[in-house]
Wavefront OBJ file of the C-alpha trace (Angstrom):
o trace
v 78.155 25.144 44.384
v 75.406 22.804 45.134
v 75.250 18.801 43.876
v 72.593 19.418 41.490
v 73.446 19.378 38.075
v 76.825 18.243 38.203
v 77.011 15.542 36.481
v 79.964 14.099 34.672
v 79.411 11.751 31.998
v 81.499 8.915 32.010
v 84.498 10.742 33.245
v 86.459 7.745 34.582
v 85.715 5.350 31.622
v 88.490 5.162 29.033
v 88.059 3.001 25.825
v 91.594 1.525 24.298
v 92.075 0.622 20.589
v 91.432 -3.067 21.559
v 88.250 -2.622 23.231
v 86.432 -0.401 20.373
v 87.846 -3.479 18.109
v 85.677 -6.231 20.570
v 82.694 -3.079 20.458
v 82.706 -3.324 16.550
v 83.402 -6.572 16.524
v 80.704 -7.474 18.774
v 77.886 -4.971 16.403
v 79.409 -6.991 13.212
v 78.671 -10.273 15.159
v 75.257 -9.078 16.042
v 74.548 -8.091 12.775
v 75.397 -11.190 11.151
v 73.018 -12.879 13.917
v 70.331 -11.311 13.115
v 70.888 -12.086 9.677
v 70.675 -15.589 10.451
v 67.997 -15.568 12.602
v 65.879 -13.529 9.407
v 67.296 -16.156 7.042
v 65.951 -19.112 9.719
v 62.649 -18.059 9.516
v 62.490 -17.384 5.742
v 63.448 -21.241 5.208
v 61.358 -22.307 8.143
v 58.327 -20.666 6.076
v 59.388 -22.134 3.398
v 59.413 -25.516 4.829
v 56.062 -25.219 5.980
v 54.920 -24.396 2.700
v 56.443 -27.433 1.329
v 54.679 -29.316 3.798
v 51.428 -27.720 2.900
v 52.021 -28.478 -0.966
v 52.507 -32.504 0.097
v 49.436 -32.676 2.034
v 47.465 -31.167 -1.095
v 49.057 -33.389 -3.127
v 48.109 -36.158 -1.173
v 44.654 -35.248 -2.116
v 45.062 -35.471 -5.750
v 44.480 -38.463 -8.022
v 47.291 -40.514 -9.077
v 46.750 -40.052 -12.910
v 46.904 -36.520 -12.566
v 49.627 -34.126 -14.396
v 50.753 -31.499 -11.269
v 52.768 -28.282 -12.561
v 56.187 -28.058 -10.580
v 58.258 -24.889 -10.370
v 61.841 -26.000 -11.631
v 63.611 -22.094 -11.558
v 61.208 -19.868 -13.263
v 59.462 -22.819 -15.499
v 56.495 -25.158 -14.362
v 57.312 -28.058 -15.487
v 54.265 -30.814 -15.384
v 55.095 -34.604 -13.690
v 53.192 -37.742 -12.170
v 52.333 -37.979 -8.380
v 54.507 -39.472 -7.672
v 57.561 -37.496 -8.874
v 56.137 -34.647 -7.204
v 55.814 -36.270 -4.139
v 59.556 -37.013 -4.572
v 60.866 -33.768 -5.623
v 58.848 -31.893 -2.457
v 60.462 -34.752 -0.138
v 63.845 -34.060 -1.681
v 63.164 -30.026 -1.192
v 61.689 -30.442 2.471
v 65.226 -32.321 3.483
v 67.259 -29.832 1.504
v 65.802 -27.391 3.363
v 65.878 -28.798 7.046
v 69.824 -29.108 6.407
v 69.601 -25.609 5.455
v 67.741 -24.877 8.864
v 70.319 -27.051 10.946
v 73.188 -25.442 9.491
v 71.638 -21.826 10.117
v 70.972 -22.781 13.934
v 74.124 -24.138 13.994
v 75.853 -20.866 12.742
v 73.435 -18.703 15.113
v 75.000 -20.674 17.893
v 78.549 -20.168 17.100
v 77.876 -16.828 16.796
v 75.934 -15.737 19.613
v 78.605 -17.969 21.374
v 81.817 -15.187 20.450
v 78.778 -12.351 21.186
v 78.424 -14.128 24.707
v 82.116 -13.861 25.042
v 82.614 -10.464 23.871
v 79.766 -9.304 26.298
v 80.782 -10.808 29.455
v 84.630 -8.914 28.836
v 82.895 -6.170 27.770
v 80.571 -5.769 30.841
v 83.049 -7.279 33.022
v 85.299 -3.998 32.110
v 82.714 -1.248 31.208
v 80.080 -2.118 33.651
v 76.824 0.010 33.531
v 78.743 2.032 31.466
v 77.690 -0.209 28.115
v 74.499 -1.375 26.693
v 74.919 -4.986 24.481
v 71.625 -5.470 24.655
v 69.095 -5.755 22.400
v 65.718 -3.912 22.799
v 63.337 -6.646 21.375
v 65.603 -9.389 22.771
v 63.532 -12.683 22.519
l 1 2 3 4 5 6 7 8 9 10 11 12 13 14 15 16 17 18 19 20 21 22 23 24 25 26 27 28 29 30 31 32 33 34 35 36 37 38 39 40 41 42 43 44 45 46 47 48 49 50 51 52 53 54 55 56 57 58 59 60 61 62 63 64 65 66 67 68 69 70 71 72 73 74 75 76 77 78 79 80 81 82 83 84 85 86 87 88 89 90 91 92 93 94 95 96 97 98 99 100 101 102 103 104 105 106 107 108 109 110 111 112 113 114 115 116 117 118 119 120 121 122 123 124 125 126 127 128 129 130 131 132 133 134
């Protein structure tokens, strides 16, 4: 028998009950980050769009009647209640941002975790990694 050809696929690499539960836990974990990181980016669009809609605004006259979206209804206000309703919405949603990098760090905190046990017992033997990983 020659060496080619025999290999022997991960022949001395035995997964326990416990570490398949950190291997889902860690693809639930990563899920949910990537949910967040999705759900960032939405609101960060959004809040740029607000920002957009105040500097238009700021063009307008002061007399004028601007049509607001309130649900699925435009409703019409003064300047200057629009310019307070889009300052309202642009804080709302930078809280909304914080908490969502906030949550993205606790998360990829327990992934960070999980990965260095799970390396640190599977080696080579284990990919965590992502293949677009920013």
């Amino acid at each position: 028998m020659s060496g080619k050809g025999t290999f022997q696929p991960d022949s001395d690499v035995h997964i326990t009950y416990e570490d398949q539960q950190k291997i889902n836990k860690f693809a639930r974990l990563n899920a949910k980050w990537e949910d967040l990181k999705e759900e960032t980016k939405n609101k960060e669009n959004d809040l740029k769009n607000l920002e957009e809609a105040c500097e238009e605004i700021a063009l307008l006259d002061d007399d004028e009647n601007i049509p607001y979206l309130v649900g699925e209804v435009f409703i019409y206000q003064n300047k200057d209640t629009t310019e307070q309703c889009l300052e309202d919405a642009k804080k709302s949603t930078e809280n909304e941002i914080s908490d969502l990098k906030s949550q993205a760090g606790k998360v990829k905190d327990l992934m960070d975790e999980l990965k260095s046990h799970l390396y640190g017992k599977f080696g080579s033997h284990i990919n965590l990694e992502a293949d677009d990983e920013e």
